[in-house]
C-alpha positions as CSV (number, residue, x, y, z in Angstrom):
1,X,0.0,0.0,0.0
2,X,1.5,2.7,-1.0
3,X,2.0,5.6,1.9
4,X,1.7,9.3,0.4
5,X,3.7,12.2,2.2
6,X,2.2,15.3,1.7
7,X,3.0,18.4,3.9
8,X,2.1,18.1,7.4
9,X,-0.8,19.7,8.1
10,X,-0.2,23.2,9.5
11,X,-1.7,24.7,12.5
12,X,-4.1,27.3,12.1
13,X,-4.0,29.9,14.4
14,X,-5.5,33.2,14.6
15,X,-3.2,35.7,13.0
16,X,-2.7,38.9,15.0
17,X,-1.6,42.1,13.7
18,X,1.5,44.1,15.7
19,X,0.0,47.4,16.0
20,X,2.0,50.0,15.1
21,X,2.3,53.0,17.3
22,X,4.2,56.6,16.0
23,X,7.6,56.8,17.9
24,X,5.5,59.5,20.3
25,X,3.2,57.2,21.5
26,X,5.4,54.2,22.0
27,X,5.1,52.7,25.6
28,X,8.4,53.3,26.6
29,X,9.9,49.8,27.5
30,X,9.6,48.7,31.0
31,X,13.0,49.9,34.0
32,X,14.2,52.0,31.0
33,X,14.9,55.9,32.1
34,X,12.1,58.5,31.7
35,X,12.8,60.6,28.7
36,X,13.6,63.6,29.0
37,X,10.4,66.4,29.2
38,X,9.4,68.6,26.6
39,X,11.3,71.5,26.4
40,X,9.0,75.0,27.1
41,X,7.1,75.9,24.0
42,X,9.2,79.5,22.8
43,X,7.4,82.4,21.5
44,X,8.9,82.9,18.5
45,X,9.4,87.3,18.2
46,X,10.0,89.5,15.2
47,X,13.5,91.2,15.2
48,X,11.9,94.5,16.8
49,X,10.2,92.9,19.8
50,X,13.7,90.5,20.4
51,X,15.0,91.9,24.0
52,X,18.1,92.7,24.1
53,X,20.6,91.6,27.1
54,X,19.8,94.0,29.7
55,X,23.1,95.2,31.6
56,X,23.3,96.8,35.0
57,X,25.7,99.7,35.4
58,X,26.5,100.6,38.9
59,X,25.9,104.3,39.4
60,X,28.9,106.6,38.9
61,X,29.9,108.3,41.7
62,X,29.1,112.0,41.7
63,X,31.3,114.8,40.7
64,X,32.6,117.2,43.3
65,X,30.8,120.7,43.6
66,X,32.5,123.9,44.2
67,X,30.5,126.0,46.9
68,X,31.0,129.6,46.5
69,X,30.2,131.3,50.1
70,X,28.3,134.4,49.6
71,X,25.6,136.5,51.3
72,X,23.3,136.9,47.8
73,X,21.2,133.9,47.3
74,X,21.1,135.1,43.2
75,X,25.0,134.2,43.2
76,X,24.6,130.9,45.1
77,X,21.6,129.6,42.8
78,X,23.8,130.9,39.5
79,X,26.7,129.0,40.8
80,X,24.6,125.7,41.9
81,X,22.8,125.3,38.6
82,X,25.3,126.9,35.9
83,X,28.7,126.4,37.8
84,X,31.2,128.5,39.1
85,X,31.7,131.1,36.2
86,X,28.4,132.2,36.4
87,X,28.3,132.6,40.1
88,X,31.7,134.5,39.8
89,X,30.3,136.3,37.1
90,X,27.5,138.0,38.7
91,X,29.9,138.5,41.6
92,X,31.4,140.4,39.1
93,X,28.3,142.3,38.2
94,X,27.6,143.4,41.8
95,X,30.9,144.6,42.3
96,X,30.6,147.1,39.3
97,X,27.7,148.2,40.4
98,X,29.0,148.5,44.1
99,X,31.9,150.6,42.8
100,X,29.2,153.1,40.3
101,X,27.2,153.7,43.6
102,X,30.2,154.5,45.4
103,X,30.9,157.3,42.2
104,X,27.2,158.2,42.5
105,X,27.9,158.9,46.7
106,X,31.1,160.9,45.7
107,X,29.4,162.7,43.4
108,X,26.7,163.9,45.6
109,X,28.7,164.7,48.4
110,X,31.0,166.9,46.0
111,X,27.9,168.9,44.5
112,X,26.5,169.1,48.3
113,X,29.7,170.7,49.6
114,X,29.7,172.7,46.8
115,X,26.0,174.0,47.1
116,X,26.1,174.5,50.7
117,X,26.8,177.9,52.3
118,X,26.6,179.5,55.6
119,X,23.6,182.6,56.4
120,X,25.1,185.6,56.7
121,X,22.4,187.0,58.7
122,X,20.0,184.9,61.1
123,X,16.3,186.1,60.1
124,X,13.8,184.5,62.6
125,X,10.9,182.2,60.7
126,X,7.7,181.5,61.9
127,X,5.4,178.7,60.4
128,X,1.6,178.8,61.0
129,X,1.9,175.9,63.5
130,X,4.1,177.9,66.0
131,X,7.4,176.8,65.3
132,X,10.5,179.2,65.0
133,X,13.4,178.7,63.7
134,X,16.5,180.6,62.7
135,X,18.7,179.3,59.3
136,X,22.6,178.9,60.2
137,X,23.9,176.8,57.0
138,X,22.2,176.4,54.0
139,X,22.2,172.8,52.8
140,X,23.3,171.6,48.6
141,X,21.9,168.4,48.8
142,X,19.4,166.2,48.4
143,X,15.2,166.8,50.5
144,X,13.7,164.6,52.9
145,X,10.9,162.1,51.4
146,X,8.3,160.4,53.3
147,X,10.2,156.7,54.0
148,X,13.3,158.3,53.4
149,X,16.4,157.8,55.4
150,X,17.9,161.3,57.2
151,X,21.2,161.1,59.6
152,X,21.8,164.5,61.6
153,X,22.8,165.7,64.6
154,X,20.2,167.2,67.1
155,X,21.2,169.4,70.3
156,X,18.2,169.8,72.5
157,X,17.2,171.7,75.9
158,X,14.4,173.0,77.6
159,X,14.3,176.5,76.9
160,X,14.9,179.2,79.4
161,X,16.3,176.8,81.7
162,X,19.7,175.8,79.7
163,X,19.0,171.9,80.6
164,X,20.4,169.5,77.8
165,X,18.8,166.2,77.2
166,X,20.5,164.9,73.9
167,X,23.6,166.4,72.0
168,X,24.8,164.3,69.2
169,X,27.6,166.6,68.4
170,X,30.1,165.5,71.3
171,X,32.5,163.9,69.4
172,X,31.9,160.2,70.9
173,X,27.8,160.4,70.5
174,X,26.9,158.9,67.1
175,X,24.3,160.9,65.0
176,X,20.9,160.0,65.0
177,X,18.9,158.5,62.1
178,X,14.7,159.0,61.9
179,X,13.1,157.3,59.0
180,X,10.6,160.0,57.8
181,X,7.2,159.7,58.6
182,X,7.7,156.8,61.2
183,X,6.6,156.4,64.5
184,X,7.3,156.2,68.0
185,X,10.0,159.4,68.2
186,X,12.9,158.3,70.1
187,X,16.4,159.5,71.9
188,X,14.6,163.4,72.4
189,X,13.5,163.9,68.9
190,X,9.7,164.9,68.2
191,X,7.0,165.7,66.2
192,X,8.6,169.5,65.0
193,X,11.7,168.3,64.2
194,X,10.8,166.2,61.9
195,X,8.5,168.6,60.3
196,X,11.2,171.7,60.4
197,X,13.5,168.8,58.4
198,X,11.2,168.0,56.0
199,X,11.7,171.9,54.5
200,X,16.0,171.4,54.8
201,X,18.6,170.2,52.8
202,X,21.7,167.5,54.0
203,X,24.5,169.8,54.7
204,X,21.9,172.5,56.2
205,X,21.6,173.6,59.9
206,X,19.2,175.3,61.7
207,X,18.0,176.5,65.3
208,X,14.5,175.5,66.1
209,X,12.2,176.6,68.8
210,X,9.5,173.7,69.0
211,X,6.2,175.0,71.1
212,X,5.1,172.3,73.7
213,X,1.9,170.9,71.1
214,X,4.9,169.7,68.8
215,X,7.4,168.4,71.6
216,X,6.2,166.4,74.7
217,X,3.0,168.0,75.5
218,X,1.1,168.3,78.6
219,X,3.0,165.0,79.8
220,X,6.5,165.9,79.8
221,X,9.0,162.7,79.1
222,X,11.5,161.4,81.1
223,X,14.4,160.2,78.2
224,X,16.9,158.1,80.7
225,X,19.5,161.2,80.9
226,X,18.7,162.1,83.9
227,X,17.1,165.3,82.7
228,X,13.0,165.4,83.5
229,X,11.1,167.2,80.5
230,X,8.3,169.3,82.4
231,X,4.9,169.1,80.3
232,X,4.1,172.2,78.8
233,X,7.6,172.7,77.8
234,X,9.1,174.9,75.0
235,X,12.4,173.5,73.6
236,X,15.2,174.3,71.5
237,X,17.2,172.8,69.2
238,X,20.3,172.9,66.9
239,X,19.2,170.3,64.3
240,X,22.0,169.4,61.3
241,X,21.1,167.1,58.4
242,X,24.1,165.2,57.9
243,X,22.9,162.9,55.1
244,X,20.1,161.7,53.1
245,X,19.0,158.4,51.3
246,X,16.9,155.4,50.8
247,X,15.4,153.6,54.2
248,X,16.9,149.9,53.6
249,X,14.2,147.6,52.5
């Protein structure tokens, strides 16, 4: 009998298909090392918006100032915001015109001398108010204002009684200075001298006799000298305008 080989018969099993997975969602193999995470998504810039490396300079350290000592605050501000020159420069400016107001005094006090002169003859004056007075030098300068600034002498003393309260002219009394118009009177000054200097000139002299409505009145004054002033007193006075000019602000 003859035997017939044919191929063994062959299994049939079901056929299964190795899925395929993309290399991203491969299950990474088992004890194998974690890869590596996604790097940050970049925003991607235009060449304008890209920053540039930012770099941190440490502060320089500040230049020395030059301080100018002076007494005008317009020189210090000029020399703390423009420098030096500028505060030299109206240093500069000040002196000039400290020097043409120096020319301006000399001036004046030359035309003053020359304009001044001494009364021949001592005519007696009386002004509706009741003061007399008698004109000994003549005065070539400059008026009294109202504010002004007048420096004189002033000799006074209760008349027919020879008492002196203030004298100025001693040679180690200073003179006197009354801003015009201003009140309280002080240092045996009153009321009718300043209204007979009102009417002089600096450089001019005068003898004044002051009735007691224009002096110290029906009270009198007591003025530290150790001479009383009895009220109701006359007085008399050699009043001399030594100098006048602007009352400082």
């Amino acid at each position: 009998m003859a035997t017939s080989f044919s191929s063994p018969p062959f299994l049939s099993y079901p056929l299964t298909r190795t899925p395929r997975f993309s290399p991203s969602s491969q299950t990474p193999p088992p004890n194998s090392q974690p890869p590596n995470p996604p790097p940050s998504p970049k925003l991607t810039t235009t060449s304008s918006e890209q920053q540039l490396p930012v770099t941190v300079r440490e502060p320089k350290p500040p230049k020395p100032t030059t301080t100018v000592e002076t007494t005008d605050w317009i020189a210090s501000s000029l020399t703390r915001r423009f420098g030096l020159g500028a505060g030299l420069a109206w240093a500069a400016f000040l002196a000039v015109g400290v020097i043409s107001e120096q020319i301006k005094t000399r001036i004046e006090v030359s035309e003053q001398e020359a304009n001044t002169r001494d009364v021949e003859k001592q005519e007696e004056v009386v002004l509706p108010n009741g003061i007399r007075y008698y004109e000994l030098r003549i005065g070539g300068g400059a008026s009294p204002r109202n504010g002004d600034l007048v420096v004189l002498d002033l000799k006074g003393k209760i008349e027919g009684r020879g008492e002196v309260f203030v004298d100025t002219f001693d040679g180690d009394k200073k003179p006197l200075a009354l801003v015009m118009g201003s009140r309280p009177y002080t240092k045996g000054m009153c009321e009718g001298i300043e209204y007979v200097v009102r009417s002089m000139k600096a450089g001019g002299k005068r003898r004044v006799i002051v009735p007691p409505n224009l002096g110290f009145g029906e009270k009198g004054a007591d003025l530290g000298t150790g001479v009383q002033i009895p009220p109701f007193a006359t007085l008399e006075y050699i009043v001399e305008v030594d100098k006048v000019s602007i009352a400082p602000a």
